[in-house]
C-alpha positions in Angstrom: -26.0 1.8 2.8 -24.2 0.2 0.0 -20.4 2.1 -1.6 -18.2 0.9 -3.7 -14.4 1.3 -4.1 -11.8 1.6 -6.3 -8.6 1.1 -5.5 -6.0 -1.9 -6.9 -7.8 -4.4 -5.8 -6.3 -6.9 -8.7 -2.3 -6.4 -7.8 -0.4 -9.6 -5.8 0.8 -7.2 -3.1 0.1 -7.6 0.5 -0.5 -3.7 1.7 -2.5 -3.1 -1.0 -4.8 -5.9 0.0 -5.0 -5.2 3.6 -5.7 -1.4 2.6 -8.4 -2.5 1.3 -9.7 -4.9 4.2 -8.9 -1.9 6.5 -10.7 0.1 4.8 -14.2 -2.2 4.4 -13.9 -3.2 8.0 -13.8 0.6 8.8 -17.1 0.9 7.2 -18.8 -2.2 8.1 -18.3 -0.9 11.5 -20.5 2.5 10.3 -23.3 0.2 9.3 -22.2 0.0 5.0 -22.1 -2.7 3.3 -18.4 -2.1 1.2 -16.5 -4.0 -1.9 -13.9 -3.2 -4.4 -15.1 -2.6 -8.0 -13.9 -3.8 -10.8 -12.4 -2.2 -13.6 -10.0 -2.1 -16.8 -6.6 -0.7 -15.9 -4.9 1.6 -18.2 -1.1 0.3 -18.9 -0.7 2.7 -22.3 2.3 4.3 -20.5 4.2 0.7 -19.4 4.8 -0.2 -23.3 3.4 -3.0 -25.5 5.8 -5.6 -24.5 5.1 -5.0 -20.5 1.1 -4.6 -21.0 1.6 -9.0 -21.3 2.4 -8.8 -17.9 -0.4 -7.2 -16.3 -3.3 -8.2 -18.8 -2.9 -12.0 -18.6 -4.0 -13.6 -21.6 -2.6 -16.0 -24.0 -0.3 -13.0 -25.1 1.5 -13.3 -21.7 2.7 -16.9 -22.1 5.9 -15.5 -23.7 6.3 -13.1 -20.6 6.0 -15.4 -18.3 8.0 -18.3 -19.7 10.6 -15.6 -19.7 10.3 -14.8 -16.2 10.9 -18.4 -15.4 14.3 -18.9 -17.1 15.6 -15.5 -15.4 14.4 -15.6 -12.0 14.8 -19.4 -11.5 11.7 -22.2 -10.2 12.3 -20.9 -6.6 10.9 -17.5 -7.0 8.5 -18.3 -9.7 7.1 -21.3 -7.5 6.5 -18.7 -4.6 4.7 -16.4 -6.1 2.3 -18.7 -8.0 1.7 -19.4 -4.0 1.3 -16.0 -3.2 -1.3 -15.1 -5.5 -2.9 -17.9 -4.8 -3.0 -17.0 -1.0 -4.2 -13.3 -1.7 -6.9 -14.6 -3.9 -8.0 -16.9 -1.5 -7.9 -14.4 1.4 -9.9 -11.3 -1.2 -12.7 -14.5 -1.8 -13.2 -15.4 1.6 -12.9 -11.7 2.7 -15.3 -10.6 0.2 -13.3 -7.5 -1.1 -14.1 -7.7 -4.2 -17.4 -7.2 -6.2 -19.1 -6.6 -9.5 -17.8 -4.5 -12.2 -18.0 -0.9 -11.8 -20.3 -0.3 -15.2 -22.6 -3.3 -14.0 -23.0 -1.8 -10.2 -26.4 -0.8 -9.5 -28.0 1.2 -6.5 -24.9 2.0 -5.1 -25.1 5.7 -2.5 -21.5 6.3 -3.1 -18.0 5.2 -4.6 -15.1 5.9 -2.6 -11.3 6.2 -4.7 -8.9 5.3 -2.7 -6.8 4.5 -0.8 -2.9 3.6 -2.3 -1.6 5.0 -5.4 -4.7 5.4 -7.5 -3.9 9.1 -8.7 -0.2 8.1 -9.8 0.2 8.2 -13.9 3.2 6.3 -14.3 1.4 2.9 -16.1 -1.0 4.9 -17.8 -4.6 6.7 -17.4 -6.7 4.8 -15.7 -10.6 6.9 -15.8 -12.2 5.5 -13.0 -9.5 6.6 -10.5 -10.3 10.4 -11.4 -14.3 9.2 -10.8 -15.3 9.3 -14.4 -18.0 7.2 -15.3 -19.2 6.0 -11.9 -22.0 4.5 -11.1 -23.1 6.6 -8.3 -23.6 10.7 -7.5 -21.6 11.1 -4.4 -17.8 10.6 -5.2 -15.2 11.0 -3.1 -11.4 10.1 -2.5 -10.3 8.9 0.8 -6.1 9.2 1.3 -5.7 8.8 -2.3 -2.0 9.6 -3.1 -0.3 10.4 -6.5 2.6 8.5 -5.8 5.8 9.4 -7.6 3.7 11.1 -9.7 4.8 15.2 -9.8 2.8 18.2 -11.3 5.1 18.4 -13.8 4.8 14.8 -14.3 1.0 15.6 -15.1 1.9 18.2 -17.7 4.6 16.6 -19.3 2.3 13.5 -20.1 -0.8 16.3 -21.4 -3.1 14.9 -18.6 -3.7 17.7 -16.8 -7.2 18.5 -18.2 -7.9 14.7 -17.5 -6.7 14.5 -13.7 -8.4 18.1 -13.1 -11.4 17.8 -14.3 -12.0 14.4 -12.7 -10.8 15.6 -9.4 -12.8 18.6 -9.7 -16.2 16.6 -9.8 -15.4 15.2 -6.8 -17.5 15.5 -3.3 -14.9 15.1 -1.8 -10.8 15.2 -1.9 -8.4 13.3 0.7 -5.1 12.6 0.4 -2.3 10.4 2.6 0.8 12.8 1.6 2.3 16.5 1.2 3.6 15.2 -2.7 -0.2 13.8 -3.8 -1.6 17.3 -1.5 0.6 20.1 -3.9 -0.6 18.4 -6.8 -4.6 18.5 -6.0 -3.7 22.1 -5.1 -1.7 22.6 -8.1 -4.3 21.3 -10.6 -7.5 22.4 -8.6 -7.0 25.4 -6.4 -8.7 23.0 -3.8 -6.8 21.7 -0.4 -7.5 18.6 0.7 -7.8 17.3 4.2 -4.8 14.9 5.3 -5.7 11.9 6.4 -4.3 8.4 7.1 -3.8 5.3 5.3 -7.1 2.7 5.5 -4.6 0.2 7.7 -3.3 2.9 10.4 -7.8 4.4 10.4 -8.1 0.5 11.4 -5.5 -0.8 13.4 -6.3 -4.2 12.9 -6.1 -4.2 16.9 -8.0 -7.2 17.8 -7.1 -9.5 14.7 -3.4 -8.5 15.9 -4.1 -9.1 19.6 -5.0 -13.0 19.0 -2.2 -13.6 16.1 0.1 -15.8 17.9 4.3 -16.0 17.3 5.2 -18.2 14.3 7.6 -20.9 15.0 11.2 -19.5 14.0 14.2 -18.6 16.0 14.8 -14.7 16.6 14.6 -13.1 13.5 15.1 -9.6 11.2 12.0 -9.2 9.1 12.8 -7.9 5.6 9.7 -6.4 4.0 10.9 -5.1 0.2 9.7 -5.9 -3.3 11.2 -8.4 -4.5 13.4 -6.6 -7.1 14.8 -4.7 -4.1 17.2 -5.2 -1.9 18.7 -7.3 -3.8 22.3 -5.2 -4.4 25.6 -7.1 -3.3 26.3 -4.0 -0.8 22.9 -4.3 0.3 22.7 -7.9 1.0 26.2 -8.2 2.9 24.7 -5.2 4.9 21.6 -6.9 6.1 23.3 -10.0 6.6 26.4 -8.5 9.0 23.6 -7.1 11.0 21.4 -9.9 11.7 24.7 -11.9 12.3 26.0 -9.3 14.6 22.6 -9.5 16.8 21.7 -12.9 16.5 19.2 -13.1 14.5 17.9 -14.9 11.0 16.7 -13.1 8.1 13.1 -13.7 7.0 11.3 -12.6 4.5 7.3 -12.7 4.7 5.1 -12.0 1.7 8.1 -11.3 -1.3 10.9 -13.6 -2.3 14.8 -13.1 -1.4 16.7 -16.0 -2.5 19.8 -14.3 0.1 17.2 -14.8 3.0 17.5 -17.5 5.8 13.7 -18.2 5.4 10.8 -16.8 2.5 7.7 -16.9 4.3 4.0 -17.0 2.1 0.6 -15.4 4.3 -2.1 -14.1 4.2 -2.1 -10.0 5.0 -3.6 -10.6 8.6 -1.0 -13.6 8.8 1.8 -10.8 7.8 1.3 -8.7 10.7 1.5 -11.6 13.0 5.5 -11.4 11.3 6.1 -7.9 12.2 4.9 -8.4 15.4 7.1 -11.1 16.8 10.1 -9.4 14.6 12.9 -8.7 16.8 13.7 -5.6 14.0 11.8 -4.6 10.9 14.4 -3.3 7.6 11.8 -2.1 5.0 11.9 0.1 2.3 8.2 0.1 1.3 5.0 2.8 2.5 3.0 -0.2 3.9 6.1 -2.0 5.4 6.3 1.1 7.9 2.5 1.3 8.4 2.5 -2.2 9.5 5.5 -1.5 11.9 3.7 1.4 13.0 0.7 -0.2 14.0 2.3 -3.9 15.7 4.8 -1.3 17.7 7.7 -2.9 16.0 11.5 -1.6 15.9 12.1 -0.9 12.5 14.2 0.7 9.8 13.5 2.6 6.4 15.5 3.0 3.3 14.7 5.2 1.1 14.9 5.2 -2.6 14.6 8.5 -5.2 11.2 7.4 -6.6 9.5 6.8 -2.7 11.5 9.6 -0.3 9.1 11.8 -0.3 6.1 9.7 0.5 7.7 8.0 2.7 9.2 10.8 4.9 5.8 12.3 4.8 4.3 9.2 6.6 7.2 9.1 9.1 7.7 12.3 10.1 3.8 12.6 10.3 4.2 10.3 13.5 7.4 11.5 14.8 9.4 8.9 13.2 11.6 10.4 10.8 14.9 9.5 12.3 13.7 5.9 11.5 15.2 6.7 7.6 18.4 5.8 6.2 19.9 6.3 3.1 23.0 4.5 3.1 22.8 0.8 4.4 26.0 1.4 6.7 23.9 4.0 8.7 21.5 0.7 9.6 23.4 0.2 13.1 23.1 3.9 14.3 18.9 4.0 12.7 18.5 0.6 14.6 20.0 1.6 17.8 17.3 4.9 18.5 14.7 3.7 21.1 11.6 4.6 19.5 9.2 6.6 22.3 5.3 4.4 21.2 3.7 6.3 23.6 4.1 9.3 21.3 3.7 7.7 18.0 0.2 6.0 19.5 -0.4 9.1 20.3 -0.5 10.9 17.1 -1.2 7.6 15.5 -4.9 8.2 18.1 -4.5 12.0 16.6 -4.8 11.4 13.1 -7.6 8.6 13.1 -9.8 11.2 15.2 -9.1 13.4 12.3 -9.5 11.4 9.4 -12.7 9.6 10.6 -13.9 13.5 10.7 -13.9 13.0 7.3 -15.6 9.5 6.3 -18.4 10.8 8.4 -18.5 13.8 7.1 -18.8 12.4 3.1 -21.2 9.9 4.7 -23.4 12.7 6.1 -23.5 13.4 2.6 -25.0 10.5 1.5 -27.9 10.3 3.7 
């Protein structure tokens, strides 16, 4: 059997990319032969002078020229490597295939996972299944992101997301937020399941990763226009001082960190697994903790509380949140019981694989 997927296959971000691995190496193992498609995204929401930065053409010289002179030859240098690396990786992985229009013979298109149903940069088709080239269509832990019903209504899309949902097979969803919208929009609940990394585990790829050569260290895991605040910063850095330990930063660039580490996505988790602590404030910074057992903290931020408490508290994690950065210490200092979280970790991929064989049925 042959699927397609559509997900963001095309963004420099490392939990997007090893959703999608998960999530191919998930079906390989059913016997289907699995790629991202490739599509047009829809930015009409982001404003003409940010679409330059997504749509890279001769149009984003200017942008990125711009970037430069504000956030120095340090940063820029890095993540000229870093999409280098990821591009590398998504070649040699084979993630990504033809264009979604051109795709023949295909017995199903899966949406999903990551934030493929969120609105905020604009209206993307193909991530509500219209036009695709095959009958069977179904989500898999699909997730609206900060994306509200009212969101939907107040940008006059809800026609377009209900309808699209609607046609569906299938609907899953990763979170309560993106699960009151489908219900909202559609009268139709969807099942629950879990994000493509924790349905994979990457268990034997992180069984032979070996330590990388640095002294003790506290892995930050933020974008890299977070975490950045002077109160922040100072916070981070008295803790690490206090216990010992470096600051290292794998994946986005910190100019305040001791060292700003380029991988690969496999590579990554190899990091989280030799961190003596984990601060993140990102969904697939806790799913990689998650899944390499690693001590870690969340902060969380207005537009990701709510997805992100859904995920934690999903796995008996919840306490792992802070708000305020002087609440680290206390957050850090809880003994996390892994014998539970495996155990609902063991829970929900039962469930969730339920599912993906279930819409596979389907296609048979």
């Amino acid at each position: 059997m042959k699927f397609g997927i559509i997900t963001h296959y095309d963004v420099h971000n490392h939990g997007a990319v090893l959703q999608l691995t998960a999530l191919i190496r998930v079906l390989a193992q059913q016997g289907i032969d699995a790629s991202a498609l490739r599509f047009d995204k829809n930015y009409d929401f982001l404003g003409v002078e940010l679409k330059s930065k997504y749509n890279i053409s001769v149009k984003s010289i200017g942008f990125y020229l711009k970037y430069l002179k504000q956030e120095g030859l340090g940063k820029t240098r890095f993540n000229v490597e870093k999409r280098r690396v990821l591009n590398t990786f998504k070649i040699q992985n084979n993630l990504v295939g033809e264009y979604y229009s051109k795709a023949r013979n295909l017995d199903a298109v899966i949406v999903g996972s990551d934030e493929v149903f969120a609105l905020h940069t604009g209206p993307t088709p193909v991530f509500f299944g219209y036009a695709l080239p095959a009958d069977h269509i179904f989500s898999y832990a699909g997730s609206f992101g900060p994306t509200t019903v009212e969101d939907v209504k107040n940008l006059h899309c809800e026609a377009f997301v209900s309808s699209g949902l609607n046609s569906m097979k299938g609907i899953s969803v990763r979170d309560m937020n993106s699960r009151k919208v489908v219900e909202a929009l559609t009268g139709i609940s969807p099942v629950m399941v879990c994000d493509p990394v924790i349905l994979y585990g990457f268990r034997q790829e992180i069984a032979l990763l070996e330590s990388p050569y640095y002294p003790p260290f506290l892995l930050v895991y933020a974008y890299d226009n977070r975490m950045n605040d002077v109160e922040e910063v100072a916070a981070i850095k008295a803790y690490a001082r206090k216990h010992k330990l470096k600051t290292l930063s794998p994946g986005f660039y910190h100019k305040w960190c001791d060292y700003n580490v380029n991988a690969d996505p496999i590579e990554l988790l190899g990091y989280f697994k030799s961190a003596s602590c984990v601060v993140t404030d990102t969904f697939h910074g806790s799913v990689m903790s998650i899944i390499t057992n690693s001590p870690f903290m969340v902060k969380t931020r207005e537009s990701n509380h709510n997805k992100l408490y859904s995920l934690l508290n999903e796995y008996c994690l919840a306490d792992r949140i802070f708000t305020d950065f002087s609440a680290m210490e206390k957050v850090a200092g809880m003994d996390i019981d892994w014998d539970i979280v495996n155990g609902e970790v063991e829970a929900r991929r039962r469930e969730s694989m339920a599912f993906l064989d279930m819409m596979i049925e389907f296609c048979k």
